[in-house]
N, C-alpha and C positions, 0 to 999 in steps of 0.2 A: 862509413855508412851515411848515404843521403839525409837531410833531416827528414824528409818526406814518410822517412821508414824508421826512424831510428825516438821511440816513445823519449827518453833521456832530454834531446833535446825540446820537445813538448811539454816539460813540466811545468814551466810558466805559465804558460797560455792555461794549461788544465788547470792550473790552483785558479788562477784567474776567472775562468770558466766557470769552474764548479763553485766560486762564494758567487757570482751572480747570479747562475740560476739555482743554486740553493733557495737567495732570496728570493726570488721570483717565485718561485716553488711555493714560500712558505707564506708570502703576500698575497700571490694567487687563489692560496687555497680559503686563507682568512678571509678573502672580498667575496670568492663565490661562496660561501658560508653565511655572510649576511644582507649578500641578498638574493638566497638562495627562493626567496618564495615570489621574487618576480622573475628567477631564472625559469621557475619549474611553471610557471603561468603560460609560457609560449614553450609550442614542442618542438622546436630546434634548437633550443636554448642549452638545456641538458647533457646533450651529447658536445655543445660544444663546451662546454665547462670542463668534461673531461677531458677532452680533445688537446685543450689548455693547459692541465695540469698533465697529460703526457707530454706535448712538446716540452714543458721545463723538463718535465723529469726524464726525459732522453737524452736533453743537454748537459744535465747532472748527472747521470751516469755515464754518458759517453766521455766526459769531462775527466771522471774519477778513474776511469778505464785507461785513459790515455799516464797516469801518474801510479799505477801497480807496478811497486819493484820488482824487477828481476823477471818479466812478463816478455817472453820471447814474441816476435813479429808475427810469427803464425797465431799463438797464443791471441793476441792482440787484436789481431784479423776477426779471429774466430770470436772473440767476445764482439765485436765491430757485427758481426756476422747476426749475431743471436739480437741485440740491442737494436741492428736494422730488420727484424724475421718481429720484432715488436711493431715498429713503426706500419709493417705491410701487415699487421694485422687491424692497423689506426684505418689506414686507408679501406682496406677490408668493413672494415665496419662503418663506414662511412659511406658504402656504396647504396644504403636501403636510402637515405638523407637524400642523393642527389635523383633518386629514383621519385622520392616524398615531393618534392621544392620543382619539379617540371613547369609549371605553372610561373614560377621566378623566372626573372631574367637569366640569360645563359653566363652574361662577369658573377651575377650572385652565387650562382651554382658553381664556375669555375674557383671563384676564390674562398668554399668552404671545400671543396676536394684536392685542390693544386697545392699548397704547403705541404700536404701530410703525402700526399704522392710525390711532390719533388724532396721530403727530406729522405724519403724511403728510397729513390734513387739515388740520391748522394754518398747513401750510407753505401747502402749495396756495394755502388763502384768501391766506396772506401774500403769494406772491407775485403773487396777481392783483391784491390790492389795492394794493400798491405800485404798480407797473404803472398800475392804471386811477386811482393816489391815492385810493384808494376804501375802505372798509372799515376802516379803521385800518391797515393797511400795516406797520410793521413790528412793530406792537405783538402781531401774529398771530405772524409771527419769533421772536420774544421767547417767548410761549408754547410755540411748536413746540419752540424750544429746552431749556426748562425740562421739559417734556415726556419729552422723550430724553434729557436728562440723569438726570432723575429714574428713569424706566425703565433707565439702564443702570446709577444706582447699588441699583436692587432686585436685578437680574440678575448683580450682580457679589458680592451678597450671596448669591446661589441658589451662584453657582462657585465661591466659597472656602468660604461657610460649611456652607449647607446639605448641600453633598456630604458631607462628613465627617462629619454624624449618624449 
């Protein structure tokens, strides 16, 4: 079996995975916590906090998914499946935000909806290709994740630092 498809040899990478965005996870949530009342001062602020602590926590579970013994490829897929049907509901909910911000410029607007729409495509592909063995499989995963992580460590940069300019 390809590794592309084959969770086993993925295990590294997922342990690896999952203590970084743990911690991210759990640092994330502690910073929008204290400064949670200059978050909620501006109203785009809010959703992006959550925004934040979903991208980690789709890295950390997509992470933890990838390391379930004895979890057949379909199996696999299918959790891949459900974890990206999260993400396209991130995006989903982010469409009233780029409706609100018309007035921003169009990179502002594109780089508060383009992470959470390109991890939702990464997944998607991932987990069909996993699924059909097709496409490179979890190597889309892998992206997706890198993706959303990378995304929520911009936005965690917008919630501690940028507020305070």
């Amino acid at each position: 079996m390809s590794a592309a498809y084959d969770p086993g040899q993925w295990h590294d990478f997922g342990t690896s995975f999952a203590a970084a965005a743990g911690a991210l996870l759990g640092l994330a949530f502690v910073a929008i916590s204290f400064n949670l009342d200059q978050i909620l001062k501006l109203k785009a602020l809010p959703g992006r906090a959550i925004e934040t602590l979903a991208f980690f926590a789709y890295a950390l579970a997509a992470s933890l998914l990838i390391q379930l013994p004895g979890l057949s490829g379909v199996g696999l897929g299918v959790g891949q499946a459900i974890l990206a049907a999260g993400v396209v509901v991130l995006v989903l909910r982010n469409l009233p935000r780029w409706r609100q911000e018309r007035e921003d410029p169009l990179s502002w607007r594109l780089t508060h909806f383009s992470p959470a729409a390109l991890t939702a495509v990464l997944a998607a592909v991932g987990a069909v290709g996993t699924i059909t063995t097709s496409a490179g499989g979890l190597y889309w995963l892998a992206a997706a994740m890198t993706v959303a992580t990378a995304a929520g460590l911009i936005n965690s940069w917008v919630l501690l630092v940028e507020i305070r300019r």
